[in-house]
VOZA-611921 format. One record per residue (C-alpha): x, y, z; residue number from 1. Coordinates in steps of 0.5 Angstrom, whole numbers, padded with zeros to 4 digits. Layout:
! VOZA-611921
PT	px	py	pz	num
PT	X	Y	Z	NUM $
...
//
This chain:
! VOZA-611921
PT	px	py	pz	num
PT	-0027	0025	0024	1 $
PT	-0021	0022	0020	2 $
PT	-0021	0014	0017	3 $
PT	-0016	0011	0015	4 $
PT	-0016	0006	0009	5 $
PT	-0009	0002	0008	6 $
PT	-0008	-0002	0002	7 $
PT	0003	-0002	0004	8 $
PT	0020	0010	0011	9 $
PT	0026	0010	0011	10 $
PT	0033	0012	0011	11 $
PT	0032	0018	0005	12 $
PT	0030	0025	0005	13 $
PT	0023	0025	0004	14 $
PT	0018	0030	0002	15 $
PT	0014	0034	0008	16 $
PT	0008	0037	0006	17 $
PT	0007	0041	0013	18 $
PT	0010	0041	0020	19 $
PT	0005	0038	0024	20 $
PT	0003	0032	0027	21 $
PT	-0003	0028	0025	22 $
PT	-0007	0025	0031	23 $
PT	-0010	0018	0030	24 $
PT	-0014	0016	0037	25 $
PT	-0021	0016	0036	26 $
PT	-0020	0017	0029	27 $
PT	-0023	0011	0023	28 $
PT	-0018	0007	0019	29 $
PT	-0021	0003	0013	30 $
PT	-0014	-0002	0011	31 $
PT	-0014	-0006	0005	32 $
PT	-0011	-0012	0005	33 $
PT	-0012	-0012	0012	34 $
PT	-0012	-0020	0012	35 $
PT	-0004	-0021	0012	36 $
PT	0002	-0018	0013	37 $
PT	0003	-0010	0012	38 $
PT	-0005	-0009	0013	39 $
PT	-0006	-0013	0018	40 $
PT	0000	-0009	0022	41 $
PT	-0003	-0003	0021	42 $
PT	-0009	-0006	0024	43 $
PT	-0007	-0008	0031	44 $
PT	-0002	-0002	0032	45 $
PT	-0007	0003	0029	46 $
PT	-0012	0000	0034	47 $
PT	-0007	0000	0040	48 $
PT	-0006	0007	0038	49 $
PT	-0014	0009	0040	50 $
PT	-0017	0008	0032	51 $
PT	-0023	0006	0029	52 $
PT	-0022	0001	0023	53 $
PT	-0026	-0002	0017	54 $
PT	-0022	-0008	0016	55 $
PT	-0022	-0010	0008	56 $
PT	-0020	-0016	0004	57 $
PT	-0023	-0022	0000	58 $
PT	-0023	-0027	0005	59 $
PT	-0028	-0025	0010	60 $
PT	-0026	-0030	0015	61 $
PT	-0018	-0028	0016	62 $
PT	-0022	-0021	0017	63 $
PT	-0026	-0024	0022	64 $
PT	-0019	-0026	0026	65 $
PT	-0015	-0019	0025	66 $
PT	-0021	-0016	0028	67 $
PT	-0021	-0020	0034	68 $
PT	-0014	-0020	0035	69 $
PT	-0014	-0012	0035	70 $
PT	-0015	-0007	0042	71 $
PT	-0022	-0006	0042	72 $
PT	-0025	-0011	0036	73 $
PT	-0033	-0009	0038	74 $
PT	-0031	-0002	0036	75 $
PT	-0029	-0004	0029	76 $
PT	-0031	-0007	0022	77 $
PT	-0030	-0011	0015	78 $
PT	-0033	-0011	0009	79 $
PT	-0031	-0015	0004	80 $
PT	-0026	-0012	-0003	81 $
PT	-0024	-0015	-0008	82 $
PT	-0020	-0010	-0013	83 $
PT	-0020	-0014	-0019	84 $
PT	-0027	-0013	-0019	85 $
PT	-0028	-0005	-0019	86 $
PT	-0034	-0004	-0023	87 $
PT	-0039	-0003	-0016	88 $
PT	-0033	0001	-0011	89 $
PT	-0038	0007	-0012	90 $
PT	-0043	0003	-0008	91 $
PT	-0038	0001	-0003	92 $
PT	-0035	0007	-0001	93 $
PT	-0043	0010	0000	94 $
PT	-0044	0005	0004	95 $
PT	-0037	0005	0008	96 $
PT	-0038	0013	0009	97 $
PT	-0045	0012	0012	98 $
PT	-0044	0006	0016	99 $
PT	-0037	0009	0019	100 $
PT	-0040	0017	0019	101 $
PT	-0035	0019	0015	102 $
PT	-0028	0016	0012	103 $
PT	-0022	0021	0012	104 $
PT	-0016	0018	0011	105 $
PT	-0016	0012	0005	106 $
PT	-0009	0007	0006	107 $
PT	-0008	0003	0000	108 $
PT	-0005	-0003	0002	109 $
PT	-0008	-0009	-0002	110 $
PT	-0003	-0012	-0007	111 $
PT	-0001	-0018	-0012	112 $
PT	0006	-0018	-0013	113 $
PT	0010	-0024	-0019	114 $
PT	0017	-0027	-0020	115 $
PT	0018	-0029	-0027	116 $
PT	0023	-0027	-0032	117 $
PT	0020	-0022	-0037	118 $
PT	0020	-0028	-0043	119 $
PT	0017	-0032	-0039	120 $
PT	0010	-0027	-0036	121 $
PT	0004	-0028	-0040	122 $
PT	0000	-0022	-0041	123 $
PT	-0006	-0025	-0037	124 $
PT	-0001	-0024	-0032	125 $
PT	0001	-0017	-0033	126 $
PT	-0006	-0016	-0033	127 $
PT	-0009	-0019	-0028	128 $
PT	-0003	-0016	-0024	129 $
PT	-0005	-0009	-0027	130 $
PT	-0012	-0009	-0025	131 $
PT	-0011	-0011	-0017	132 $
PT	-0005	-0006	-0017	133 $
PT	-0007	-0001	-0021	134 $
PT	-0014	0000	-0023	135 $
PT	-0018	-0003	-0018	136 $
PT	-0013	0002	-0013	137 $
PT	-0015	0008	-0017	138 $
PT	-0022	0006	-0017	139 $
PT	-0023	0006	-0010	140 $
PT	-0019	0013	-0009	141 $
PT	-0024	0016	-0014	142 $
PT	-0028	0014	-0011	143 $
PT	-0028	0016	-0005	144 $
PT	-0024	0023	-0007	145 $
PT	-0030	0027	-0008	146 $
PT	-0033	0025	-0001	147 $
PT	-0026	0029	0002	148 $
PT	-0027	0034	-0003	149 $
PT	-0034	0036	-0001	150 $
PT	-0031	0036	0007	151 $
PT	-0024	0040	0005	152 $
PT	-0020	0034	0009	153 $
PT	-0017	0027	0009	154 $
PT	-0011	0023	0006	155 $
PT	-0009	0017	0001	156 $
PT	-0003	0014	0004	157 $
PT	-0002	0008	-0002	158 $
PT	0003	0003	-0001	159 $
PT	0007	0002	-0007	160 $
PT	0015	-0001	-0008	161 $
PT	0022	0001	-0008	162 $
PT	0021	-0001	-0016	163 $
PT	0016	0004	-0017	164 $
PT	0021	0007	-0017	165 $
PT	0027	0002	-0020	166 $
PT	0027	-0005	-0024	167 $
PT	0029	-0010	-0022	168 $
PT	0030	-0017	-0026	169 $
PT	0023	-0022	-0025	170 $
PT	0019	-0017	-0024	171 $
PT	0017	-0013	-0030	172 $
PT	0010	-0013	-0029	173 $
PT	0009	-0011	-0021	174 $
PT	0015	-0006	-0023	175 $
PT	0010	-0003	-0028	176 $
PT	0005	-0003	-0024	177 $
PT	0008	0000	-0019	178 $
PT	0011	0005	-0023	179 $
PT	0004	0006	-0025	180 $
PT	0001	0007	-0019	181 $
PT	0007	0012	-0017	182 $
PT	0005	0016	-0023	183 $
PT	-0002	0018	-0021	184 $
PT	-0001	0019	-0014	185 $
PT	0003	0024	-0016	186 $
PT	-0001	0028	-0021	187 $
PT	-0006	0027	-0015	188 $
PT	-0002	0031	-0010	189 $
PT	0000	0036	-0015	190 $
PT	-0007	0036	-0018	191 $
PT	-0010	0038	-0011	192 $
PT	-0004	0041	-0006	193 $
PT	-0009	0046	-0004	194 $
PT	-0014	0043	-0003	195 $
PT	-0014	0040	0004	196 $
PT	-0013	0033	0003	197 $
PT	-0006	0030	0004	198 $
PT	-0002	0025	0000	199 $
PT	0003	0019	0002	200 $
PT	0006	0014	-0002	201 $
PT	0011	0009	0002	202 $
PT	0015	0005	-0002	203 $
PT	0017	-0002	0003	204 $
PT	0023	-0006	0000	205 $
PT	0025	-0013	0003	206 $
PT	0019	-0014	0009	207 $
PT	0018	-0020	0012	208 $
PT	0010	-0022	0010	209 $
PT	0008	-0027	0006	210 $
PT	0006	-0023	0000	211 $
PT	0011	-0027	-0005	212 $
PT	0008	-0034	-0003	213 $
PT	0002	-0031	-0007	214 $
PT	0007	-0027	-0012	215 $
PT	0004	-0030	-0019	216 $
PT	0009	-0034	-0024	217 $
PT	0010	-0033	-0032	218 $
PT	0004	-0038	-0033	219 $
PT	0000	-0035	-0027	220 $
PT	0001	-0041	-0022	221 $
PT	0003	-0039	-0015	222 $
PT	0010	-0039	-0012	223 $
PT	0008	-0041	-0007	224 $
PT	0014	-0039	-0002	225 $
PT	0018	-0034	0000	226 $
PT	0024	-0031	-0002	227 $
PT	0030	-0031	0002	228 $
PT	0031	-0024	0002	229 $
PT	0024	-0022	0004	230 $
PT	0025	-0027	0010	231 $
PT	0031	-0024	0012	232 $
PT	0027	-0016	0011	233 $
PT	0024	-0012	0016	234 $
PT	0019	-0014	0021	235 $
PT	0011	-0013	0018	236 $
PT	0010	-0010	0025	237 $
PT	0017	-0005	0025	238 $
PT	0014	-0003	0018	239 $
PT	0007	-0001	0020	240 $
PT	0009	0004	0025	241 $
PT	0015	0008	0020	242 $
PT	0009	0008	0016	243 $
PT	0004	0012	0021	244 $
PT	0009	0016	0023	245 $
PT	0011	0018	0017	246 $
PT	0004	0020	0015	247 $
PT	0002	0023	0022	248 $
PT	0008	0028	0019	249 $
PT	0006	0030	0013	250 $
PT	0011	0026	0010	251 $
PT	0009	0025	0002	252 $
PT	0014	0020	0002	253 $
PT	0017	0015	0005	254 $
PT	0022	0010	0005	255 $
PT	0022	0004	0008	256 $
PT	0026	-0002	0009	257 $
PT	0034	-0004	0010	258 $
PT	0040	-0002	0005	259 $
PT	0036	-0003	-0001	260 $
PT	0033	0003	0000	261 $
PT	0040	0006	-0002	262 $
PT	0038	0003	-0009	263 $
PT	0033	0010	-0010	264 $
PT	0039	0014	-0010	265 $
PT	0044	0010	-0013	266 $
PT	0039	0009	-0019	267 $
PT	0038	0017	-0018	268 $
PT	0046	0019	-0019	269 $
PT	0050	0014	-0022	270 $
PT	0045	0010	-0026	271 $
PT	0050	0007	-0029	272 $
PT	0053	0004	-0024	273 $
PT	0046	0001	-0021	274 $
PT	0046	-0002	-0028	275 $
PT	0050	-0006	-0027	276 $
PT	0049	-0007	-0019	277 $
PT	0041	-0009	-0021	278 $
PT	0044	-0014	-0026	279 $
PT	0047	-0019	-0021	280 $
PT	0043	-0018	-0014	281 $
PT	0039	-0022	-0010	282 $
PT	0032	-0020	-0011	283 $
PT	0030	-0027	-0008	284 $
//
C-alpha cells in the first residue's frame, strides 16, 4: 500500500530518479494543508484518481468539507495537525500508520508565507514562519522515515518555492525558510538514494490560492488579501496534476508555475542580471 502525505512542475529540466510511472489508484494519500489551495487540489484529484486520503490541517471542519467534496469521501480521513506544535508528531504518525495500515508516500504541503520588508519583519515573525515551514516539516518527516525504511518503499513529495531557490524583496523570512527546507531534502535524497524511498521537491510560483491572505506582515498581523500576481497565477487545480505527475515520474524536482519559473536559471547563469530584474519585480 502507497500513502500520500501532501503539505505544495514546470518548464525546466528536472531531476528523474527512474523511468517509471508510479500507480496511485487504490493507494492511501495523507495531505497537509489540505484545507485550502494547493492541498485541497490534490485532494479531489488524487481521489478522483482512485486514492485513498488522510486530510490534515488545523481546522477540523474545513477538513470535514474537502473530504465531503471528494470522490469516494466514506473511504477517506482526517486527523487534526498543527506544524507549530510538532512536540507529539511521533504519536501521531503511529496513529495514522496503524489507522491507514501503512502510510507510503508523505506530500508536505502545509505552509505560512509573509509580505514585509526585511527592516520591518520581527524575529517572532521569522520564527513563527520557520517553525510551520521548517521545523515542524521536518518533524513530521522524521517522523514517519523510519516507518519507510523498515518497509524498503515510500516518497516525500515537499512542497517548497521558487524562492527556495531565489529571493525576492518582501520575502526574507518564507525565502529562508523555504531555502531551508530545500536544503535538508536534499541531504535526505542523497543521504538515502538506495534505499528504495523517493524524494520530490515542487517549487510552485504565482498560484492562485489564497495563501497570501494569511501571509504574516512585519508585526505578525495578517495581510489579509491577495496579491495581484498570485490572482493572476496558475490555477491551484492545474497545479495539483503537474504535481502528481510529476512524482508518478520519478521527477526529484518540479517546477511549476508561468514565466516566473524562467527566474531559477536566469538566477543560475546570469546572476547579475537577475539582480537587477528582482530589484523591480512585481512580487505582489
Amino acid at each position: 500500500m502507497i500513502i500520500f502525505v501532501i503539505t505544495g512542475t514546470g518548464h525546466l529540466a528536472d531531476g528523474v530518479i527512474d523511468n517509471f510511472m508510479v500507480d496511485i489508484k487504490d493507494k492511501t494519500v495523507w495531505i497537509t494543508g489540505a484545507s485550502s489551495g494547493i492541498g485541497e487540489a490534490l485532494a479531489y484529484e488524487l481521489a478522483r484518481r482512485g486514492a485513498k486520503l488522510v486530510l490534515s490541517a488545523r481546522r477540523t471542519e474545513e477538513l470535514e468539507r474537502v473530504k465531503s467534496a471528494c470522490v469516494n469521501s466514506h473511504e477517506h480521513k482526517i486527523i487534526a495537525l498543527d506544524l507549530a506544535e510538532s512536540s507529539g508528531f511521533d504519536a501521531l504518525v503511529e496513529t495514522v500508520w496503524q489507522d491507514s495500515s501503512g502510510v507510503d508516500v508523505l506530500i508536505n504541503n502545509a505552509g505560512l508565507s509573509q509580505r514585509a520588508l526585511v527592516m520591518d519583519t520581527s524575529i517572532e515573525v521569522h520564527r513563527r514562519i520557520m517553525e510551520v515551514n521548517y521545523f515542524g516539516t521536518v518533524a513530521l518527516t522524521q517522523a514517519i522515515l523510519p516507518h519507510f525504511l523498515m518497509q524498503k518503499s515510500g516518497g516525500v513529495i515537499t512542497v517548497s518555492s521558487l524562492v527556495g531557490k531565489f529571493t525576492t524583496p518582501l520575502r526574507s523570512a518564507y525565502s529562508a525558510s523555504k531555502h531551508a527546507i530545500t536544503a535538508y531534502m536534499d541531504s535526505l535524497r542523497a543521504e538515502l538514494h538506495d534505499s528504495g524511498l523517493q524524494f520530490t521537491t515542487i517549487y510552485p510560483g504565482f498560484i492562485r490560492t489564497n495563501l497570501t491572505y494569511k501571509a504574516l506582515l512585519g508585526d505578525g498581523a495578517e495581510q489579509n488579501s491577495m496579491d495581484r500576481a498570485q490572482e493572476e497565477g496558475m490555477p491551484p487545480e492545474e497545479c495539483a496534476k503537474k504535481i502528481i505527475n510529476a512524482y508518478q515520474k520519478g521527477k526529484a524536482e518540479a517546477y511549476i508555475g508561468g514565466k516566473e519559473t524562467r527566474a531559477v536559471l536566469l538566477k543560475r547563469f546570469f546572476p547579475s542580471i537577475f539582480a537587477k530584474v528582482v530589484r523591480k519585480a512585481k512580487v505582489t
